[in-house]
C-alpha positions in Angstrom: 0.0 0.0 0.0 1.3 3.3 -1.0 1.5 6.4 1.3 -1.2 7.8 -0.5 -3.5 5.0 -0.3 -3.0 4.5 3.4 -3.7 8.0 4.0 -6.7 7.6 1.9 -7.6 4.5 3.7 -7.3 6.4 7.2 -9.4 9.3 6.4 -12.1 6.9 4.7 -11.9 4.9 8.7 -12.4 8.4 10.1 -15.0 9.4 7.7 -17.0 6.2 8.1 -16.8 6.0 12.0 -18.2 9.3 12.4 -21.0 9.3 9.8 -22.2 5.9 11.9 -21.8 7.5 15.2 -22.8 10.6 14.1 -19.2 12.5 15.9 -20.6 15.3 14.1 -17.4 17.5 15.4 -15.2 14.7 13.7 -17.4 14.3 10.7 -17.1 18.2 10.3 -13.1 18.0 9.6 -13.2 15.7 7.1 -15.2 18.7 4.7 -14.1 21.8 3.4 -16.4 24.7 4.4 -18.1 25.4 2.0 -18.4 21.8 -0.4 -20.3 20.4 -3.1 -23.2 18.1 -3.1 -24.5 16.6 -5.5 -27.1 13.0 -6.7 -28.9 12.3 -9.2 -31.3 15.6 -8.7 -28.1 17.8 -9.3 -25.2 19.8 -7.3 -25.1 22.5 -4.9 -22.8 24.5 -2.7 -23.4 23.1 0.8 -22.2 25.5 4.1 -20.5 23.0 6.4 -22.3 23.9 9.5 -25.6 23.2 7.5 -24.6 19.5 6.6 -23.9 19.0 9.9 -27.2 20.4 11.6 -29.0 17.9 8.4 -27.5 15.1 9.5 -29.8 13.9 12.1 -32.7 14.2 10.4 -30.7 12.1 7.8 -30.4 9.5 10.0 -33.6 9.1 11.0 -35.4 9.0 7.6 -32.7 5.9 6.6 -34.1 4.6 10.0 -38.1 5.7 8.9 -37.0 3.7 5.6 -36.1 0.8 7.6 -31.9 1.2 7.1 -29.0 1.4 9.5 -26.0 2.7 9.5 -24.4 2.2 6.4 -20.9 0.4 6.5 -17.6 1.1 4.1 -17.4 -1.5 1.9 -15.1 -0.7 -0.5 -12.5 1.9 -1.2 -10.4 2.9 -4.8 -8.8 6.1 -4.9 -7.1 7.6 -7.8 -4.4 10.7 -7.3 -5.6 13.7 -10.2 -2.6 15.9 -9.4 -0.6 17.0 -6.6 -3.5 18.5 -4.5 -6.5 16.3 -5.7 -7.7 12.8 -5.8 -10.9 10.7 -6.6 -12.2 8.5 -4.1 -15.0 6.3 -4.8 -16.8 4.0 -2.2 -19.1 1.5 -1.6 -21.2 1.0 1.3 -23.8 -1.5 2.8 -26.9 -0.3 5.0 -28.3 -3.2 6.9 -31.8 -3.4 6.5 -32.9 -3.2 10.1 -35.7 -5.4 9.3 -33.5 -8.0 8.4 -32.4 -9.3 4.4 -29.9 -8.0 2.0 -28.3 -4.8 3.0 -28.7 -2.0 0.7 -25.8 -0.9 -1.1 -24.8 2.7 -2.0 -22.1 3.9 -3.8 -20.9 7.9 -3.5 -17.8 9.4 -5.0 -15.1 12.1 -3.3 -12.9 14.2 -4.5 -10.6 15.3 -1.6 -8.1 18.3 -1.4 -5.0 17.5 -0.1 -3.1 20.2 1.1 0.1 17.9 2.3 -1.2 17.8 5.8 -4.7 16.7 5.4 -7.7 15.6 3.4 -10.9 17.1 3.0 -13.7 16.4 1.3 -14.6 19.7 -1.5 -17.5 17.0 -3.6 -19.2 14.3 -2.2 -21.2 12.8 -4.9 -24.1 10.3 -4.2 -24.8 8.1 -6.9 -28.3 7.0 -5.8 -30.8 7.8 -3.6 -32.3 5.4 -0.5 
């Protein structure tokens, strides 16, 4: 595993706890302030503190739907240039009912400024 990719890998362990736990404070430094969002209804320019306040209510309509916390599945990341790369995941919700887990697939693209990674698009490819 390169440096890169194990950076990657560590941020996308980060990112992934907190979404589950909802460590909103942790979840926060792993964006850039403002980002993009965008799915399959289109993009927009989403104020950090916003995204954060959302993500409750996010939770509990997965949880209205029947879905848990969803779960990394996958990982591939892909170095642009020296200050970007393209992340793109896979992850499984367990339906809390029981049966297969729903699987969701989102794509990053992360500024690295040499120190750290944030997150500047986070693109869902679906919707629940």
């Amino acid at each position: 595993m390169t440096a890169v990719e194990s950076r990657v890998r560590e941020f996308f362990e980060v990112f992934a706890g907190a979404s589950g736990d909802l460590t909103l404070d942790l979840l926060g430094s792993c964006f850039a302030d403002p980002f993009l969002s965008a799915d399959p209804s289109g993009t927009r320019a989403v104020p950090k503190d916003v995204f954060l306040q959302a993500l409750p209510r996010r939770a509990k309509v997965f949880a209205d739907a029947g879905v848990g916390p969803a779960a990394l599945t996958s990982l591939d990341a892909e170095r642009l240039d020296e200050h970007y790369l393209m992340a793109r995941t896979g992850w499984d919700a367990p339906r809390l009912a029981g049966g297969n887990p729903v699987h969701l697939e989102s794509s990053f693209l992360l500024h690295d400024d040499g120190d750290r990674l944030r997150i500047v698009l986070y693109l869902n490819h679906q919707g629940l």
